[in-house]
DRENMI-681476 format. One record per residue: x, y, z of N, C-alpha, C, O in turn. Coordinates in steps of 0.05 Angstrom, whole numbers, padded with zeros to 5 digits, always signed. Layout:
<rs>
XYZXYZXYZXYZ...
</rs>
This chain:
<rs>
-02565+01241+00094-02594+01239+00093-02604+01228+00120-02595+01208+00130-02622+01241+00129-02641+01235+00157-02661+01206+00160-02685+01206+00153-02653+01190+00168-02679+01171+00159-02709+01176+00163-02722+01186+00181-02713+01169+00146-02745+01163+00142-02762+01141+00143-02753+01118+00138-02791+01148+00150-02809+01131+00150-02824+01113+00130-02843+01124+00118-02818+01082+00123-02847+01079+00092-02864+01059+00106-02861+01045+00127-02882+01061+00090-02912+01050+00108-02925+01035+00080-02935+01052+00065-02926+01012+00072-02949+01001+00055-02975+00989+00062-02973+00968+00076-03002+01000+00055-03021+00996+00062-03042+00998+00040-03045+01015+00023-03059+00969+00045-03077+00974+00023-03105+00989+00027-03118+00988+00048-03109+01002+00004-03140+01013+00012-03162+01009-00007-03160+00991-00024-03186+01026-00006-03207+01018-00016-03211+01038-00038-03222+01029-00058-03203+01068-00040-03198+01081-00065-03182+01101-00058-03182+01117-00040-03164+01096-00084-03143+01120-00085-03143+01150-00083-03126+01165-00074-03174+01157-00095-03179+01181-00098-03192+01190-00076-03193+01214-00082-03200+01188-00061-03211+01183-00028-03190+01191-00015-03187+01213-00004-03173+01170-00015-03147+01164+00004-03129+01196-00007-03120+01213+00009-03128+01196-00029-03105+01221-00043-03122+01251-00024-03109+01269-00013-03147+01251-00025-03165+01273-00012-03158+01274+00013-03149+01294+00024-03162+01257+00021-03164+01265+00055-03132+01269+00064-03128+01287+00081-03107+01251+00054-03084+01251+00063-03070+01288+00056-03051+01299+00067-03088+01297+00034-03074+01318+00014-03086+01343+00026-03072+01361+00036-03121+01343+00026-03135+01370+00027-03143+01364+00058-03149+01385+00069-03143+01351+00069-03144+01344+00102-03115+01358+00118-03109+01379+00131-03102+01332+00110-03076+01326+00124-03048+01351+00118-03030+01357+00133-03055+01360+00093-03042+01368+00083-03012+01354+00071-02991+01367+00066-03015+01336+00068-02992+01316+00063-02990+01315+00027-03011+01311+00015-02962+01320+00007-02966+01310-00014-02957+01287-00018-02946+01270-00004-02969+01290-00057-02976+01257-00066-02941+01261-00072-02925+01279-00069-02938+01238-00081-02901+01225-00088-02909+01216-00122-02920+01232-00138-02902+01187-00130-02913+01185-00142-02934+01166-00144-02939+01150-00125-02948+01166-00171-02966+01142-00166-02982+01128-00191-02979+01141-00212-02992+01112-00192-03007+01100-00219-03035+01095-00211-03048+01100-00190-03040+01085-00232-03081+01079-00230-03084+01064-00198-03099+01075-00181-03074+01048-00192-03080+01029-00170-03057+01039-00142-03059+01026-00121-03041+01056-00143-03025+01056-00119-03020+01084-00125-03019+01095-00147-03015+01096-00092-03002+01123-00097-02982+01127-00063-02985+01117-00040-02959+01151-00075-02934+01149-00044-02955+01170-00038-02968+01180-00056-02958+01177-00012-02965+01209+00004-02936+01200+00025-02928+01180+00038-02926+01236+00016-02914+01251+00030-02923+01267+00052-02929+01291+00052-02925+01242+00081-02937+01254+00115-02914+01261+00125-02899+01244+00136-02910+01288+00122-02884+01302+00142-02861+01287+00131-02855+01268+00146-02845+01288+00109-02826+01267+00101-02831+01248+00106-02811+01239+00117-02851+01230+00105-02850+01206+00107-02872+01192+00087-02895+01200+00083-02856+01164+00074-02872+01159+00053-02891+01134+00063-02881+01114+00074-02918+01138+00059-02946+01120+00054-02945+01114+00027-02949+01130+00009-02939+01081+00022-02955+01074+00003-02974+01062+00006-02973+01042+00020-03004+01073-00010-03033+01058-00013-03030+01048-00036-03028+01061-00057-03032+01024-00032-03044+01000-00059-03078+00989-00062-03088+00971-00049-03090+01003-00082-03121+01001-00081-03116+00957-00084-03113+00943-00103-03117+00953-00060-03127+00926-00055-03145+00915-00034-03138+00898-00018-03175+00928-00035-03194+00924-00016-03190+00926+00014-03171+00940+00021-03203+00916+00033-03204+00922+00060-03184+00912+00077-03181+00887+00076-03171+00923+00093-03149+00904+00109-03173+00898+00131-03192+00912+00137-03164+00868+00142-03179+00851+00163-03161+00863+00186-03136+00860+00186-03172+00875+00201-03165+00882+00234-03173+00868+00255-03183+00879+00275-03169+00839+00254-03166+00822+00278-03159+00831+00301-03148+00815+00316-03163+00853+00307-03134+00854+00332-03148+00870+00351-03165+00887+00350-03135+00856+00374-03148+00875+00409-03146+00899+00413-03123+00906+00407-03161+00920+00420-03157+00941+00430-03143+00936+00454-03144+00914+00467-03123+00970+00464-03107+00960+00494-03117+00994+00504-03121+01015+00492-03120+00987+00531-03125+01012+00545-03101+01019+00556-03086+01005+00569-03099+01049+00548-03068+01069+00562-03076+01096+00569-03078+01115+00555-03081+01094+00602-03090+01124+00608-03117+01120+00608-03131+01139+00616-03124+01108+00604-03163+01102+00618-03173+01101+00587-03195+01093+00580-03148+01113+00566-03166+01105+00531-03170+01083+00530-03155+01070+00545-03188+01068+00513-03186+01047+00490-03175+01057+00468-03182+01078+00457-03154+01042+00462-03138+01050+00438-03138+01021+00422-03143+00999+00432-03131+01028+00393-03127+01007+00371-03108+01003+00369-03093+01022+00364-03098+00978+00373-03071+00958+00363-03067+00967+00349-03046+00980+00354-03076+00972+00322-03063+00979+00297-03067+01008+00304-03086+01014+00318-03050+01027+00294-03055+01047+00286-03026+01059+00280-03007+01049+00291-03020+01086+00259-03000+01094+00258-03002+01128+00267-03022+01139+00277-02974+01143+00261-02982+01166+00263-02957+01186+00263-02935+01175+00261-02958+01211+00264-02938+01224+00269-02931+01244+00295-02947+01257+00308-02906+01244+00298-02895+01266+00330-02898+01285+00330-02879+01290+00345-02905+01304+00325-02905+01341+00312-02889+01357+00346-02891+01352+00370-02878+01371+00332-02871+01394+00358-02899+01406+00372-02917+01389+00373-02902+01423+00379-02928+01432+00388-02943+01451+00379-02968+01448+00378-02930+01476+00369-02947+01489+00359-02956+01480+00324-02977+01486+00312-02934+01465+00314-02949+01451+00296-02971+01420+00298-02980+01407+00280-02974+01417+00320-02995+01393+00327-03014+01414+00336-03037+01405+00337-03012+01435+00343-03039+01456+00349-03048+01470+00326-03071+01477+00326-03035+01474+00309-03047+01483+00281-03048+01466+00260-03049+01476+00238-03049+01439+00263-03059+01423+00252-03087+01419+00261-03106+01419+00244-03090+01416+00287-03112+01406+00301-03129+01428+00286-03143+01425+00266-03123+01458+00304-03147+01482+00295-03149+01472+00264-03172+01467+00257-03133+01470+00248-03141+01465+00221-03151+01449+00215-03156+01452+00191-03162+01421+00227-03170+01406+00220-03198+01410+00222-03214+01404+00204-03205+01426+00255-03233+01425+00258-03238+01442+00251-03261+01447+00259-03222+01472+00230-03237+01488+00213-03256+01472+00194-03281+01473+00191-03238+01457+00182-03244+01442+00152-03268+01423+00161-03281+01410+00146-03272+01424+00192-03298+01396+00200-03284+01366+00193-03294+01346+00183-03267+01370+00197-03251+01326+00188-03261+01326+00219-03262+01345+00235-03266+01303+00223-03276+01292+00252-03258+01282+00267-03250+01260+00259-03248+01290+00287-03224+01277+00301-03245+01262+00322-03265+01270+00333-03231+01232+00323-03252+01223+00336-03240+01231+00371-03258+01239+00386-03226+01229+00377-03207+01244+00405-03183+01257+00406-03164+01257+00390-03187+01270+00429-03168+01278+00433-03162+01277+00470-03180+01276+00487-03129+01277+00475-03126+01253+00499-03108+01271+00505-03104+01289+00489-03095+01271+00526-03074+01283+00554-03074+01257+00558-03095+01246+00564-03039+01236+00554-03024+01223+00565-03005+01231+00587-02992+01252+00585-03002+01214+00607-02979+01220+00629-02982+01246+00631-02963+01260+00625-03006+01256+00641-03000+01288+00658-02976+01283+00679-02973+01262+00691-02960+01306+00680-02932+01310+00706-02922+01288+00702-02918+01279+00724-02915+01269+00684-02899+01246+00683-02877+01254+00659-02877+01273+00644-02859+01230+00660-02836+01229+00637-02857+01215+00617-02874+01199+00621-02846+01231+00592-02870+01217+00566-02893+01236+00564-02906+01238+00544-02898+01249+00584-02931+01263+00575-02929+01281+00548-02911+01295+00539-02957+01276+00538-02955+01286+00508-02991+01286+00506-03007+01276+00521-02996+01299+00484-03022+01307+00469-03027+01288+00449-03008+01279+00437-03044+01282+00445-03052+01265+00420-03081+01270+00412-03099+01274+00427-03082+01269+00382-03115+01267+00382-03104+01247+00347-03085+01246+00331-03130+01237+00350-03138+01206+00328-03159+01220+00314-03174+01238+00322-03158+01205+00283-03171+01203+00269-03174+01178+00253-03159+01159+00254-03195+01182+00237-03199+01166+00215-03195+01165+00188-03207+01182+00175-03181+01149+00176-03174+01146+00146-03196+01141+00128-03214+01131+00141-03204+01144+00102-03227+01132+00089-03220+01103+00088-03238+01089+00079-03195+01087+00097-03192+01057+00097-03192+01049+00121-03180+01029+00126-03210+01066+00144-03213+01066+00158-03188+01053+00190-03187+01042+00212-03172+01068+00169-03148+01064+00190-03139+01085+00219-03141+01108+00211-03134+01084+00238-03133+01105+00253-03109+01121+00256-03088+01110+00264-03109+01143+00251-03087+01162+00253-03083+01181+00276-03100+01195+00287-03056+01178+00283-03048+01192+00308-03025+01209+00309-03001+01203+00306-03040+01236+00314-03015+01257+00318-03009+01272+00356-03021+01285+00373-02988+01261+00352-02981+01267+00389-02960+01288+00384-02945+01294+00365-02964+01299+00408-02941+01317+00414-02932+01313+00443-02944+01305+00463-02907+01321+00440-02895+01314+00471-02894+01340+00486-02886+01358+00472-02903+01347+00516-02890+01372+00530-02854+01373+00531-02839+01391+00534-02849+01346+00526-02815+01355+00528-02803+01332+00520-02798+01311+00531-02798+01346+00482-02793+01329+00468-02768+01314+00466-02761+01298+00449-02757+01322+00486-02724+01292+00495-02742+01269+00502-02736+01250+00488-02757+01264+00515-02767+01246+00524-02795+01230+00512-02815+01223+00525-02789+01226+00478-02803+01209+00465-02791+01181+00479-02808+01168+00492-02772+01172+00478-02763+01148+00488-02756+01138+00512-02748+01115+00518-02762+01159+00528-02750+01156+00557-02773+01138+00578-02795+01134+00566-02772+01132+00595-02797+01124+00611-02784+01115+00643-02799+01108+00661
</rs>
């Protein structure tokens, strides 16, 4: 078995959160009850537990001239699936709030564009031009 990713996070409604992760993201549900549910993001399991707003205390850091959020999660996609996600997203109108070119001509350069969660968490899908070098620098 390949390892995988789990993520527990509370949100503000399930049925919200199941929409946008499912008919957005395209991600499925796992399982779930009245107050919590798994989404399946690219093999990887999210659990949301409907337990109100998470407090985001935390600094933004600039990388590449962005302001970016401390918190945020996301996934690596190859490329032509991080490009037909994207076109698909802004068929459907989901608002990507950016989209960024990291490390042009450098080790590490990759694509990214962010969104927003209805728990207003930020989500990030990058892609690398040359994917040996997720870890390299």
């Amino acid at each position: 078995m390949s390892a995988h990713f789990h993520l527990a996070l509370p949100c503000l409604s399930i049925s919200e959160t199941k929409a946008f992760y499912v008919d957005s993201l395209g991600a499925q549900v796992g399982r779930s009850a009245q107050n919590w549910v798994d989404i399946n993001l690219y093999n990887n399991q999210i659990t949301f537990t409907k337990s109100g707003p998470f407090n985001f205390d935390c600094q933004s850091y600039s990388f590449g001239g962005e302001i970016l959020p401390s918190f945020h999660f996301g996934i690596i996609l190859e490329q032509q699936k991080w490009k037909t996600l994207l076109n698909t997203l802004k068929f459907r109108n989901v608002p990507v709030q950016s989209e960024v070119d990291f490390l042009i001509d450098k080790v590490g350069e990759h694509h990214s564009f962010f969104l927003k969660d209805p728990n207003d968490y930020t989500v990030e899908f990058k892609s690398f031009t040359n994917p040996s070098e997720i870890f390299k620098y």
